[in-house]
NUVORO-645580 format. One record per residue: residue number from 0; residue in one letter; x, y, z of N, C-alpha, C in turn. Coordinates in Angstrom, 2 decimals. Last residue first. Example, Ala and Ser with C-alpha at 12.3 -4.5 7.8 and 13.67 -1.06 7.14 Angstrom:
BEGIN
nr;rest;n.c1;n.c2;n.c3;ca.c1;ca.c2;ca.c3;c.c1;c.c2;c.c3
1;S;12.85;-2.25;7.08;13.67;-1.06;7.14;12.90;0.03;7.87
0;A;13.19;-5.69;7.80;12.30;-4.50;7.80;13.20;-3.30;7.80
***
This chain:
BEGIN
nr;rest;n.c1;n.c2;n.c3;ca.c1;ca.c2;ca.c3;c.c1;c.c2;c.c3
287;X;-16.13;7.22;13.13;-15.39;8.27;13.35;-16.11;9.69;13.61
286;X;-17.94;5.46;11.71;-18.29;5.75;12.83;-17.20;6.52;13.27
285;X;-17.72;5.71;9.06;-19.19;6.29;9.14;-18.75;6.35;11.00
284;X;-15.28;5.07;8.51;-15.46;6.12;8.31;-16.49;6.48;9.11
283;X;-15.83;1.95;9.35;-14.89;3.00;9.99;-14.61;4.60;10.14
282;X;-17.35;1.39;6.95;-17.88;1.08;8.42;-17.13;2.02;9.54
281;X;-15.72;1.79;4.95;-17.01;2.27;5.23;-17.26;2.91;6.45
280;X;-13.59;-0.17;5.39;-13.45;1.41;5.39;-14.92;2.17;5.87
279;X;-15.11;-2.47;5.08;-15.04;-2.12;6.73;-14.40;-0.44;6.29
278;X;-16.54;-2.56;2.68;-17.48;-2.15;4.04;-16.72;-1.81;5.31
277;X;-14.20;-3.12;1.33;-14.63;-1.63;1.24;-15.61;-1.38;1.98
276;X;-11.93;-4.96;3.20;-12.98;-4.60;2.25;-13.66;-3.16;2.35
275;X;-8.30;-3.77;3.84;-9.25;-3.68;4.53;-10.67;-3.66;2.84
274;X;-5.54;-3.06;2.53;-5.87;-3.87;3.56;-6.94;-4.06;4.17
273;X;-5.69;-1.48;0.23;-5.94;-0.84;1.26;-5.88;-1.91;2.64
272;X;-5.02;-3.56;-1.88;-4.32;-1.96;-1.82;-4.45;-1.42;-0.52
271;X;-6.95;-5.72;-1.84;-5.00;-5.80;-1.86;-4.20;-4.53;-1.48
270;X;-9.27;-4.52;-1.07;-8.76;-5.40;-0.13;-7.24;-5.29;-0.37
269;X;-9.74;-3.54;-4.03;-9.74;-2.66;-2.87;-8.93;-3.23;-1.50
268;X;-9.23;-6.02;-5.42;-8.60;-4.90;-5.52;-8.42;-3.53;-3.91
267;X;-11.36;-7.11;-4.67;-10.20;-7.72;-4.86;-9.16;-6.98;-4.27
266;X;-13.87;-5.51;-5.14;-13.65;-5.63;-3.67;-12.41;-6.26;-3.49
265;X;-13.53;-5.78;-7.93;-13.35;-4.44;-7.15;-12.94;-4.85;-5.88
264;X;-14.18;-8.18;-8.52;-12.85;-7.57;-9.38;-12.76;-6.36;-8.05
263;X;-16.83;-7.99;-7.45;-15.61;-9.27;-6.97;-13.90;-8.69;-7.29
262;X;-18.04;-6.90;-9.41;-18.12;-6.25;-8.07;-17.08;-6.81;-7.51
261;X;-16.68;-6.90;-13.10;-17.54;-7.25;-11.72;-17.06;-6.68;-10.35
260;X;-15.48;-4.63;-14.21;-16.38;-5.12;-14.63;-17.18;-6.33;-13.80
259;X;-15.06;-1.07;-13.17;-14.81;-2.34;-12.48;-15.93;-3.64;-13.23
258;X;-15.47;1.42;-13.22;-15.31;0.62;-14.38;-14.88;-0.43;-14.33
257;X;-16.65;3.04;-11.17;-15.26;3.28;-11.36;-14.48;1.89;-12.36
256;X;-19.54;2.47;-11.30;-18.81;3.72;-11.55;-17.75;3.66;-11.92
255;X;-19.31;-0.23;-10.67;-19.93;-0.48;-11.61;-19.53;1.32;-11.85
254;X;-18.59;-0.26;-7.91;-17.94;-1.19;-8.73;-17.96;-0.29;-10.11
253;X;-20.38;1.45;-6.98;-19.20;2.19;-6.75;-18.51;1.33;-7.72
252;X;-22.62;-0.73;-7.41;-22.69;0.90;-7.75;-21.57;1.39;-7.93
251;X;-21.55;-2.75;-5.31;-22.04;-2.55;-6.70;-22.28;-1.55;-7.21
250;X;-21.86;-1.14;-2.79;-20.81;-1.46;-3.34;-20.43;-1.84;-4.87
249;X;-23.86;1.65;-3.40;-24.11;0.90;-2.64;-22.46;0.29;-3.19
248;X;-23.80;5.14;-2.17;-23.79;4.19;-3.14;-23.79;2.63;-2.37
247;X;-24.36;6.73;-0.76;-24.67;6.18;0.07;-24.86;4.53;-1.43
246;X;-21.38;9.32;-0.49;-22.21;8.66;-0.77;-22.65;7.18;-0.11
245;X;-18.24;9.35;0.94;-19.72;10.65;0.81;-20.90;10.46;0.26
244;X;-17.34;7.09;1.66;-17.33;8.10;2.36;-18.45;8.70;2.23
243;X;-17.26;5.54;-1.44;-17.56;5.37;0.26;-17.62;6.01;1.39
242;X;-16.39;8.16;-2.70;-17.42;7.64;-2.84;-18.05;6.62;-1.79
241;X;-13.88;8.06;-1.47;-14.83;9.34;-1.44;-16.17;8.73;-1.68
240;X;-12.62;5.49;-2.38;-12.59;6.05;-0.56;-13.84;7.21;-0.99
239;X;-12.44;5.78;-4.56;-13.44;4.96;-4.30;-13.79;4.93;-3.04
238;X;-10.88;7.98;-4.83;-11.83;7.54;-5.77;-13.03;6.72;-5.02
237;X;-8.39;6.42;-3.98;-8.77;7.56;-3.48;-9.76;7.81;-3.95
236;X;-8.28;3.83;-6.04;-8.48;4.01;-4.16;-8.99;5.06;-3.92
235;X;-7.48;5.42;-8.01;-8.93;4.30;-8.08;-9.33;4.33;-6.56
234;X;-4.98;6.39;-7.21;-5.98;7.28;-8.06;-7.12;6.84;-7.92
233;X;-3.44;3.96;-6.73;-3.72;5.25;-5.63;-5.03;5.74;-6.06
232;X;-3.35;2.71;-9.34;-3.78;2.31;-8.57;-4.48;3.46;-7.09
231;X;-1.57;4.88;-10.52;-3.15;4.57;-11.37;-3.82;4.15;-9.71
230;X;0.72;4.65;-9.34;-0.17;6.07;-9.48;-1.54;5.58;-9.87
229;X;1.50;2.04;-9.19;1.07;2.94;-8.21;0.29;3.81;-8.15
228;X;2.38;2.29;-12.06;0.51;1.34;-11.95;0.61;1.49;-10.09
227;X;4.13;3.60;-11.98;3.15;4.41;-12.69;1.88;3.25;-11.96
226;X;5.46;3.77;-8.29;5.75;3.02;-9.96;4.87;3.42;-10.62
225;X;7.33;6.13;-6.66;6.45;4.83;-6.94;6.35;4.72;-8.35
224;X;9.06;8.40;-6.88;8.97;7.10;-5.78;8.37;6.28;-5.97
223;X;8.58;10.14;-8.24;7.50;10.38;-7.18;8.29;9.20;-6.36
222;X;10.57;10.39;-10.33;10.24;11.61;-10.10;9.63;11.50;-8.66
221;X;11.48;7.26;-10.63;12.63;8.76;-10.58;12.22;9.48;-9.77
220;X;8.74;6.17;-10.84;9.85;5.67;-9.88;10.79;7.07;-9.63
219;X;8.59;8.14;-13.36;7.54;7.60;-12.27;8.44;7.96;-10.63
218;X;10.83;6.77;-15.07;10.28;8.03;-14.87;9.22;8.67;-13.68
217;X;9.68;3.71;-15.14;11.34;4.19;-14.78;11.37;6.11;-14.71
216;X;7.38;3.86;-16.30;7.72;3.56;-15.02;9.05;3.87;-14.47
215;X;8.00;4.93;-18.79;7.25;5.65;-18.11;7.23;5.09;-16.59
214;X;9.60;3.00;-19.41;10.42;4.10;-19.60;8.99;4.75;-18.74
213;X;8.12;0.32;-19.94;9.33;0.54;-19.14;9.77;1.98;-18.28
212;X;6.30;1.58;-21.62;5.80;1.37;-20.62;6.90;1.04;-19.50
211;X;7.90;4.12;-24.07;7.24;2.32;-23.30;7.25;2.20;-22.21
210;X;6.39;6.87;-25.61;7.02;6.43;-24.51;6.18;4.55;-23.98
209;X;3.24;7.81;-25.98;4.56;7.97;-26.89;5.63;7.43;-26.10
208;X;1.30;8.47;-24.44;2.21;9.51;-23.83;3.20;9.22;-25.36
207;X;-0.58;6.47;-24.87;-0.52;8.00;-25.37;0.39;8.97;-25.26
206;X;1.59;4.58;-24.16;0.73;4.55;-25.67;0.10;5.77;-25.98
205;X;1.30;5.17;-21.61;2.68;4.88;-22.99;2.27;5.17;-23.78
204;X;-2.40;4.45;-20.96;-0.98;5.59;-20.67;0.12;6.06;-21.70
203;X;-1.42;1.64;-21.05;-2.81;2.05;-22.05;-2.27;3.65;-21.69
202;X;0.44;0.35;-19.81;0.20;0.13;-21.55;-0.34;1.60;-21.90
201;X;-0.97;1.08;-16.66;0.24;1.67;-17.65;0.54;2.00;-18.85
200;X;-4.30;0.12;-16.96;-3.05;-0.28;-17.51;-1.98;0.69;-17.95
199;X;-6.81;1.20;-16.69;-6.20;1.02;-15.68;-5.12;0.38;-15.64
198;X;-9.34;3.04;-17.85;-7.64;3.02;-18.36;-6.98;2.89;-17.11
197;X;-11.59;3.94;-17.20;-11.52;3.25;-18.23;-10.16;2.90;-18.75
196;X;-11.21;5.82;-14.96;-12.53;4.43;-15.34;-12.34;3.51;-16.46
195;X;-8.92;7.12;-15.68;-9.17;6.00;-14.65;-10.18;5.35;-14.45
194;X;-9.21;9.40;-16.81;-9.32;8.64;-17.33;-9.56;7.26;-17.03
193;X;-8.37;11.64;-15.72;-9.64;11.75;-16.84;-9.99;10.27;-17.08
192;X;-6.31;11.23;-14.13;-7.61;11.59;-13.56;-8.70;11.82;-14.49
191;X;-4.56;10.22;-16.07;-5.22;9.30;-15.31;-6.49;9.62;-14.29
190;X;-4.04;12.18;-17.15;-4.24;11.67;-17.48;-5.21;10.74;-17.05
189;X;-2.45;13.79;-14.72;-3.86;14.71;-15.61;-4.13;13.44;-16.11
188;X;0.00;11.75;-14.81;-1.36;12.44;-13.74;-2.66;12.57;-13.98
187;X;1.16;12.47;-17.46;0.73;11.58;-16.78;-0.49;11.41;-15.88
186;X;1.97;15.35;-16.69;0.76;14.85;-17.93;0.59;13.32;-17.46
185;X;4.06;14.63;-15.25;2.56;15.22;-14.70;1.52;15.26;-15.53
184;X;5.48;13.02;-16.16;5.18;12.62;-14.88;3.61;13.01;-15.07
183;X;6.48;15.17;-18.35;6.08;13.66;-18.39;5.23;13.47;-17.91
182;X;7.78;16.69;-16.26;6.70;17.18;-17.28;5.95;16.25;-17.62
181;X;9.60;15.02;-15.95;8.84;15.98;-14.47;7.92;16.23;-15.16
180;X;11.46;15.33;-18.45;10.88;14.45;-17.93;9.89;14.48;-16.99
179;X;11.62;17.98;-19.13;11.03;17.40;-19.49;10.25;15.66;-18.89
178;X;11.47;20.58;-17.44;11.87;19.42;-16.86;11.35;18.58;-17.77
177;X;11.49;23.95;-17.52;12.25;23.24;-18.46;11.82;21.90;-18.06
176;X;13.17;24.52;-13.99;12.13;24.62;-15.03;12.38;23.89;-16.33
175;X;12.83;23.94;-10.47;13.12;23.33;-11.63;12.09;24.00;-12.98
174;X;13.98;25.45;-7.85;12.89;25.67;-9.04;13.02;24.83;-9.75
173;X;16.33;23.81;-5.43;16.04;25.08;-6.42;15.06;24.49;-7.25
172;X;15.92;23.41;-2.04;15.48;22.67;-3.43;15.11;23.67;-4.06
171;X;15.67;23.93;0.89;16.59;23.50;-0.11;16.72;23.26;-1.75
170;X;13.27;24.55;1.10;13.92;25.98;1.41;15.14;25.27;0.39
169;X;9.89;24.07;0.81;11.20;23.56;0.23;12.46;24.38;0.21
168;X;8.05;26.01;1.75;7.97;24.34;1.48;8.75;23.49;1.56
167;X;9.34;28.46;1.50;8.69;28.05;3.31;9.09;26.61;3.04
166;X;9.51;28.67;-1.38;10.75;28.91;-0.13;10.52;28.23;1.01
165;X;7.03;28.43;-1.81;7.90;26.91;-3.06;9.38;27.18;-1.45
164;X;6.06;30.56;-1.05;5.90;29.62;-0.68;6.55;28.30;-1.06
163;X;7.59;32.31;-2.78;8.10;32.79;-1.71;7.02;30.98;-0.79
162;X;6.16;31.80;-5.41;7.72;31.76;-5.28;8.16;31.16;-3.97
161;X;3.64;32.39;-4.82;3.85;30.62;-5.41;5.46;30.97;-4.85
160;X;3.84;35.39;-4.58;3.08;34.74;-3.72;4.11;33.01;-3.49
159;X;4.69;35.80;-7.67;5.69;36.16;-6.17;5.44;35.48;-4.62
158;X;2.59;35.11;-8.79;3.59;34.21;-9.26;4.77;34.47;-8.18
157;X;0.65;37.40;-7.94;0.51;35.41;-7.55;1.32;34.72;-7.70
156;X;1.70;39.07;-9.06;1.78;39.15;-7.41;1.74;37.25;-6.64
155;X;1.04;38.52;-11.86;2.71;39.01;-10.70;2.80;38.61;-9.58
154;X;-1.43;38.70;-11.40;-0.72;37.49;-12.02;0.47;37.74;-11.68
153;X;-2.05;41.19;-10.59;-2.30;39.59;-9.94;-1.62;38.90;-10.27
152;X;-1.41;42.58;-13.16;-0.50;43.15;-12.21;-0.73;41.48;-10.54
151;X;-3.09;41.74;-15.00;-1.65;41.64;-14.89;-1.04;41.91;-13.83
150;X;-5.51;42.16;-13.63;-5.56;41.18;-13.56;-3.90;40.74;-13.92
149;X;-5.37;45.53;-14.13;-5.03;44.56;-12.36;-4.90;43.01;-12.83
148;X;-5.00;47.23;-16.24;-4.43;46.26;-16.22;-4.00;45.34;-14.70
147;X;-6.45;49.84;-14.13;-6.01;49.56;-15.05;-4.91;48.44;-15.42
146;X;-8.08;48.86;-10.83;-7.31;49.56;-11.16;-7.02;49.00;-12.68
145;X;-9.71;47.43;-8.38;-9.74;46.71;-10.05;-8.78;48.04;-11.02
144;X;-9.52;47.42;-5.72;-9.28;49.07;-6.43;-9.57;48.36;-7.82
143;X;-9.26;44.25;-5.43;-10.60;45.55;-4.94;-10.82;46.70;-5.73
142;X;-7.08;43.59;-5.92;-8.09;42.75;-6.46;-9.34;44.16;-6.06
141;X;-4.74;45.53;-4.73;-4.83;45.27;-6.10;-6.77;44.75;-7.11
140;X;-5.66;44.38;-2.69;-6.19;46.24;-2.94;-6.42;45.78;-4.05
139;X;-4.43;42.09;-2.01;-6.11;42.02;-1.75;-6.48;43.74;-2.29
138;X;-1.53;42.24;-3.15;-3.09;41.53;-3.77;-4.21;42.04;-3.54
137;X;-0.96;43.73;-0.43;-1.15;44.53;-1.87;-2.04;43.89;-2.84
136;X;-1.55;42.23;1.52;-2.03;42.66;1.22;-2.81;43.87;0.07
135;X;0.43;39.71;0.84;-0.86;39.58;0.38;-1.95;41.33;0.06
134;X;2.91;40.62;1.14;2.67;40.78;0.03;0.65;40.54;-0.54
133;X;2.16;41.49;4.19;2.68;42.38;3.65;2.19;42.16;1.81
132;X;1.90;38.41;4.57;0.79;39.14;4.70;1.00;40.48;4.18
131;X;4.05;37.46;4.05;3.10;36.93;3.58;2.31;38.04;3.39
130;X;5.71;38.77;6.11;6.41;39.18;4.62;5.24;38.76;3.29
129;X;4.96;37.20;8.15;4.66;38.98;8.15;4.70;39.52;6.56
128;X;5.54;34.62;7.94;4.02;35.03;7.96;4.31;36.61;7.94
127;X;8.07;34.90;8.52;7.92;34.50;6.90;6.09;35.01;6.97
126;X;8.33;35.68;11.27;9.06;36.47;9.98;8.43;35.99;8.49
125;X;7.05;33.83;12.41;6.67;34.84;12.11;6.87;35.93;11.14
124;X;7.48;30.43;9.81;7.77;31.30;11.09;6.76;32.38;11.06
123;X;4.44;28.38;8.65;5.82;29.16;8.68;5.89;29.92;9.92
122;X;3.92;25.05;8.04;3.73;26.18;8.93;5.01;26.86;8.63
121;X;1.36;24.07;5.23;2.94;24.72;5.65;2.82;25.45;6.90
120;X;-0.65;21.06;4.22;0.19;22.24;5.26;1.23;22.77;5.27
119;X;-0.17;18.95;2.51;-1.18;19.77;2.40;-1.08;21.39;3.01
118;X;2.61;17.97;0.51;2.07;18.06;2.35;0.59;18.65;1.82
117;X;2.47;16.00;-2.13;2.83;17.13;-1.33;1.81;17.15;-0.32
116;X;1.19;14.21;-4.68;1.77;13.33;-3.71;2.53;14.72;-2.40
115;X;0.72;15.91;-6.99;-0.67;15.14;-5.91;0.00;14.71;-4.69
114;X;2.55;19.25;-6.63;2.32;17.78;-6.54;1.81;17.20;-6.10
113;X;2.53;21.62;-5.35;1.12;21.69;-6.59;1.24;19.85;-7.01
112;X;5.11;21.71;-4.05;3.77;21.95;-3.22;2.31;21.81;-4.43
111;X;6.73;22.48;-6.32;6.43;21.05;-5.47;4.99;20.72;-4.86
110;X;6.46;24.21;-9.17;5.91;24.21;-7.52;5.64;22.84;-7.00
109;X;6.02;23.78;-11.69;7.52;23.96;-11.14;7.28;23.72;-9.18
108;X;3.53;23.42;-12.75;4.10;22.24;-12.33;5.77;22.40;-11.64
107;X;3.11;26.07;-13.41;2.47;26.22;-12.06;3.24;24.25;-11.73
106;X;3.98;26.00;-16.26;4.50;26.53;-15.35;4.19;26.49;-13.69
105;X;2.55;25.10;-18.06;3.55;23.84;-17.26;3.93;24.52;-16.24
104;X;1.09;26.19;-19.83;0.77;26.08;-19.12;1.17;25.16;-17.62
103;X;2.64;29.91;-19.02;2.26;28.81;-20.33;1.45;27.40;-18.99
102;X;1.45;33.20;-17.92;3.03;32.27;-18.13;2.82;31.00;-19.14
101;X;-0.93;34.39;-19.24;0.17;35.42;-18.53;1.94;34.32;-19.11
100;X;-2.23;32.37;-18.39;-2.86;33.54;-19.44;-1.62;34.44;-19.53
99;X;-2.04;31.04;-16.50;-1.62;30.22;-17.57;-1.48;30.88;-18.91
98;X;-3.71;31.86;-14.80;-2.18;32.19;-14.32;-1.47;32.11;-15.59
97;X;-6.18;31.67;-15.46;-5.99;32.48;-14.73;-4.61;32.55;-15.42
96;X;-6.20;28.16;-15.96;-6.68;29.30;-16.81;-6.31;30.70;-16.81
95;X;-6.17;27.42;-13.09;-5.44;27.00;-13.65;-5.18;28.33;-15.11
94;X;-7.73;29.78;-10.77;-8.21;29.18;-11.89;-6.49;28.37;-12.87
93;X;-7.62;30.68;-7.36;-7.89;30.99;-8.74;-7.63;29.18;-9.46
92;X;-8.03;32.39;-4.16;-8.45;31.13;-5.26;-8.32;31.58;-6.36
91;X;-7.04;32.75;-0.89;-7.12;33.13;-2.63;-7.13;32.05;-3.36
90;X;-8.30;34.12;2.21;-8.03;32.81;1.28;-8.44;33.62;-0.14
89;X;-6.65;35.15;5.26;-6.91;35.93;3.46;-6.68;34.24;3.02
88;X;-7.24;35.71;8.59;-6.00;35.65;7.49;-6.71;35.70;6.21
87;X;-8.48;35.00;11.47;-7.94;35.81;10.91;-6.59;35.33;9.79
86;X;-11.08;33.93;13.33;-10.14;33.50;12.76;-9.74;34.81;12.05
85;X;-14.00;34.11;14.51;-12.68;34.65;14.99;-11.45;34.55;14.00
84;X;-15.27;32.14;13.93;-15.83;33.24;13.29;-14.74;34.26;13.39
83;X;-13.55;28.75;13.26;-14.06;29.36;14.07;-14.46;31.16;13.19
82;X;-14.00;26.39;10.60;-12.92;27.69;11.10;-13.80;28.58;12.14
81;X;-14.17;23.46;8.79;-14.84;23.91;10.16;-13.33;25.34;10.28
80;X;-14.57;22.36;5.49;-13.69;23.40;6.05;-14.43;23.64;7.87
79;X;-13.81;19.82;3.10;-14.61;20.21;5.00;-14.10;21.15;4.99
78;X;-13.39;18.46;0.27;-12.83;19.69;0.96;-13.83;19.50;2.34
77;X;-11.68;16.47;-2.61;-12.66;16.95;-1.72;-12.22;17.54;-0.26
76;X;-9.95;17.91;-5.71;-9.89;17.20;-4.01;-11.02;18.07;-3.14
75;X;-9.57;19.31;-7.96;-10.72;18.12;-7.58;-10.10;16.85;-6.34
74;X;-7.38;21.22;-7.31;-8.19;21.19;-7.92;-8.47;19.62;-7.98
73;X;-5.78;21.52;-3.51;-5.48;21.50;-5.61;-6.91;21.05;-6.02
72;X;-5.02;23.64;-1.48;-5.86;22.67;-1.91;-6.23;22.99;-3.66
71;X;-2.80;23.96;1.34;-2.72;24.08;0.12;-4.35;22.95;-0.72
70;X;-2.64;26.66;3.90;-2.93;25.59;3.40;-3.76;25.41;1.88
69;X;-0.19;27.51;6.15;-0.40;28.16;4.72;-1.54;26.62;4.35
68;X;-0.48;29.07;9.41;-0.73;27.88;8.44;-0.81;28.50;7.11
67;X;-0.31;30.55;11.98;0.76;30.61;11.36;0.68;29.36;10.21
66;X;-2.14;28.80;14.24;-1.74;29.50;14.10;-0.95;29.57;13.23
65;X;-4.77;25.70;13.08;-3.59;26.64;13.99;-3.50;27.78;13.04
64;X;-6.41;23.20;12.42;-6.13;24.58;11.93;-5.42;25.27;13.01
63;X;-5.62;19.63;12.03;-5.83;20.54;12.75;-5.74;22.12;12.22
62;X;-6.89;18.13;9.70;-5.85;18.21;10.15;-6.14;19.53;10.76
61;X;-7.47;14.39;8.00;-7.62;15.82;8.83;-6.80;16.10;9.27
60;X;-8.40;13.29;4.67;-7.05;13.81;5.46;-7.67;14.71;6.52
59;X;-10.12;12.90;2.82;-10.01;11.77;4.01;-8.92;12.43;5.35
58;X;-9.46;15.13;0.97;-9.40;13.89;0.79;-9.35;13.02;1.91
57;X;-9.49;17.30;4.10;-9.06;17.12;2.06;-8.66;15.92;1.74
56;X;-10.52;19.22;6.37;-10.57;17.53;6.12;-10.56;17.73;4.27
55;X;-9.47;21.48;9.03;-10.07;20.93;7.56;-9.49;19.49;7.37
54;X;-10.62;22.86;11.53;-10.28;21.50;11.50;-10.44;21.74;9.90
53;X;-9.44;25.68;14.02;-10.86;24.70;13.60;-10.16;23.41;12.77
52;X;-8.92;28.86;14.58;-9.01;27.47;15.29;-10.05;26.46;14.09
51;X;-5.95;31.43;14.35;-7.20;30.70;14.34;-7.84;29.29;14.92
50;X;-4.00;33.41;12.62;-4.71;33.13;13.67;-5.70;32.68;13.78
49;X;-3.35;33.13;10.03;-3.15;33.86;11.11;-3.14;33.40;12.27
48;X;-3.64;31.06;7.14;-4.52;31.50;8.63;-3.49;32.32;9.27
47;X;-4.82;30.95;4.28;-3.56;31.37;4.89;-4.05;31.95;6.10
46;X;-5.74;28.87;1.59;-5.74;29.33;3.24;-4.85;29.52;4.02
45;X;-5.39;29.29;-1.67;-4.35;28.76;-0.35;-5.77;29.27;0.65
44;X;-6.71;26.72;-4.25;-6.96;27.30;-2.76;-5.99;27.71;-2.31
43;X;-7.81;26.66;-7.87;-7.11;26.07;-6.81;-6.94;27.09;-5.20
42;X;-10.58;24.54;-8.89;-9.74;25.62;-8.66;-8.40;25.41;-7.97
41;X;-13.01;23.02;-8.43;-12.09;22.86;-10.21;-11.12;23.65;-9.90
40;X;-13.93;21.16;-5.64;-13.60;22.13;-6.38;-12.73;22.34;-7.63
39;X;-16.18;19.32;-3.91;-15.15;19.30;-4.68;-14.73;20.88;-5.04
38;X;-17.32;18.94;-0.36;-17.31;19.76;-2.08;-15.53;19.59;-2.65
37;X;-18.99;18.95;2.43;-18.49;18.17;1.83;-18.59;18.73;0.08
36;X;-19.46;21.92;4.24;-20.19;20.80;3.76;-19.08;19.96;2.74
35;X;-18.40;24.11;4.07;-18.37;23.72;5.57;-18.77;22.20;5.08
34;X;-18.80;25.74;1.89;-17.74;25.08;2.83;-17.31;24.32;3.37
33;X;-21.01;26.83;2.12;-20.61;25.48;1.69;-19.22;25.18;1.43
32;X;-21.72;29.48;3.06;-22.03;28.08;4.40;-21.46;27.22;3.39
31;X;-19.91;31.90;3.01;-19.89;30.88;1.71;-20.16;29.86;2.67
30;X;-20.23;33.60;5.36;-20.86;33.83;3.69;-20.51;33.19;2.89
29;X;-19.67;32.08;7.68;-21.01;32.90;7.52;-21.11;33.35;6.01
28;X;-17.11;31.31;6.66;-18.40;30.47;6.72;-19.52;30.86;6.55
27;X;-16.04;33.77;7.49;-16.01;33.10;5.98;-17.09;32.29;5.99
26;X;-15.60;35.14;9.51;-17.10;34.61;8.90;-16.63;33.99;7.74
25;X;-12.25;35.79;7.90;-12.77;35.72;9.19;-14.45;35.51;8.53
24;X;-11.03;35.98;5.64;-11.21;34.95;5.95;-12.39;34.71;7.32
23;X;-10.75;37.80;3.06;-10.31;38.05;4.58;-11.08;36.81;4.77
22;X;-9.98;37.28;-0.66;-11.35;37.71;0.61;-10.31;37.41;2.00
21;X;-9.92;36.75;-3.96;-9.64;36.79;-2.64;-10.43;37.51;-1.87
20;X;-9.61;35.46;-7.05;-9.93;36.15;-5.89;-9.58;35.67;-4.61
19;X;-10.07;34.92;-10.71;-9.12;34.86;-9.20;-9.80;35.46;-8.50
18;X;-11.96;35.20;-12.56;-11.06;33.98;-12.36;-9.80;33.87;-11.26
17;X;-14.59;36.16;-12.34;-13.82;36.07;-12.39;-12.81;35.21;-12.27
16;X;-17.74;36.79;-12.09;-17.07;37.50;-13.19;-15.74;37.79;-13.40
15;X;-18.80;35.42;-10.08;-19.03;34.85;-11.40;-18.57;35.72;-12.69
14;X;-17.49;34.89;-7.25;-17.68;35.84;-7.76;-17.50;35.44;-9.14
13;X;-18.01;32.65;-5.42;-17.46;33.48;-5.02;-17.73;34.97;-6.19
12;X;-18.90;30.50;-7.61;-19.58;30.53;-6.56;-19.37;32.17;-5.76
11;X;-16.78;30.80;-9.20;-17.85;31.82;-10.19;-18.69;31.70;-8.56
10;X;-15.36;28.76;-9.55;-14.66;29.73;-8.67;-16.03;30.77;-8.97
9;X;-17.17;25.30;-8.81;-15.99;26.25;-9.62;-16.27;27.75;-8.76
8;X;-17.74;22.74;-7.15;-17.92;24.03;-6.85;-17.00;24.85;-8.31
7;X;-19.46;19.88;-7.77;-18.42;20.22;-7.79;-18.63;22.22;-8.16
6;X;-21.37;18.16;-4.36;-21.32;19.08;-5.50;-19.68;19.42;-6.18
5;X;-21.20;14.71;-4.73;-20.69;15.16;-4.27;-20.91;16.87;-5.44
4;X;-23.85;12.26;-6.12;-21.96;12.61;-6.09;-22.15;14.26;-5.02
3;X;-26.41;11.61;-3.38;-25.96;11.76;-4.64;-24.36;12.01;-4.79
2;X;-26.61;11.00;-0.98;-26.88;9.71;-1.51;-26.31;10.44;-2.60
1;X;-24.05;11.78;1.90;-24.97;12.00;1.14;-25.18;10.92;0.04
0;X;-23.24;11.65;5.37;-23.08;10.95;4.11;-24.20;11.36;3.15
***
């Protein structure tokens, strides 16, 4: 548990003169040790294992590392990575910014798998891991040889990459583009992650979105299953789980961060949503 927030990593850690990349995976640890340590990140991740052993933990979530894994990690979700030195496969990171340069910026919202509420994990067959690694490895030259117009020629490869995984994820379910409503949803989202200290009313949402508060819940409900003051609500939880988790804030502190105007209001809250006060999560975390 650490006493201060949590570092937040952008992609420049890896290489500060770019906005995508990639690397072979094996030592990985041995050359980025923070990793391994508790970190946010502004980017976005696959880990695509091969072959391997160890454990990642994203948002509270663990989950075993195996053989044949695609794993997915969206921008400002906290990260563990444990991977044995052995391991084998290619992690690529890039930049919202990156892709957005090329297609617009809704486009990466067509991908299920890029939804807060999606698996974290894909296992695929062998056949689908060969066809992976085949396309990865033209990426990984592509990114090396830096050859004339490469960063276009990435942006292809990444958008063939997203395709052929949206396939593994969701084999039934055609692309959606265009979605205005789905679109909605996800500005929505973005929203509430800027904003959730200070905007914990649906109302207060509508009102920027343009749209009544009916209609943004009835959109919600449609798209995710739950109701918009779900989403808010989740958002504060998950929030306040990390900060109980990775800091040594105290409960007042965490109140008094996440714009809770008394401590009582918070621990209310926390208790109705999670079934449990925020010492015994604590308490549970710290001894796991």
């Amino acid at each position: 548990m650490q006493t201060d927030r949590l570092p937040v990593c952008d992609i420049g850690l890896f290489d500060d003169t770019t906005d995508f990349w990639i690397d072979s995976i094996d030592n990985l640890l041995g050359k980025y040790s923070f990793l391994e340590h508790p970190h946010e990140s502004t980017f976005y991740t696959f880990l695509i294992v091969e072959k391997g052993r160890g454990e990642i933990i994203i948002d509270n979530n663990k989950i075993r590392i195996d053989d044949a894994q695609v794993f997915i990690i969206k921008p400002n979700c906290i990260t563990e990575l444990y991977l044995n030195r052995e391991a084998i496969g290619k992690i690529i990171c890039f930049t919202e910014d990156f892709f957005s340069l090329r297609y617009n910026n809704n486009v990466l919202n067509q991908f299920s798998f890029f939804n807060r509420e999606s698996k974290i994990v894909i296992r695929v067959s062998n056949d689908n891991l060969s066809y992976l690694k085949s396309l990865i490895l033209f990426m990984h030259n592509e990114f090396t040889n830096k050859k004339k117009a490469s960063k276009k020629a990435l942006r292809s490869f990444l958008n063939i990459l997203l395709i052929e995984i949206e396939r593994f994820y969701n084999p039934l379910r055609n692309m959606e583009s265009n979605n205005p409503t789905k679109e909605k949803v996800q500005k929505f989202q973005k929203l509430i992650e800027k904003n959730f200290k200070t905007m914990k009313l649906p109302s207060d949402y509508a009102r920027i979105l343009n749209v009544s508060t009916n209609y943004l819940n009835k959109i919600c409900k449609k798209t995710l299953g739950a109701t918009s003051g779900d989403l808010i609500r989740r958002h504060v939880v998950l929030e306040a789980q990390r900060l109980l988790h990775y800091t040594n804030y105290s409960i007042n502190e965490i109140a008094n961060e996440l714009g809770f105007e008394h401590t009582s209001y918070f621990v209310t809250f926390f208790r109705k949503t999670t079934s449990q006060t925020p010492e015994q999560f604590r308490k549970k975390r710290t001894e796991e």
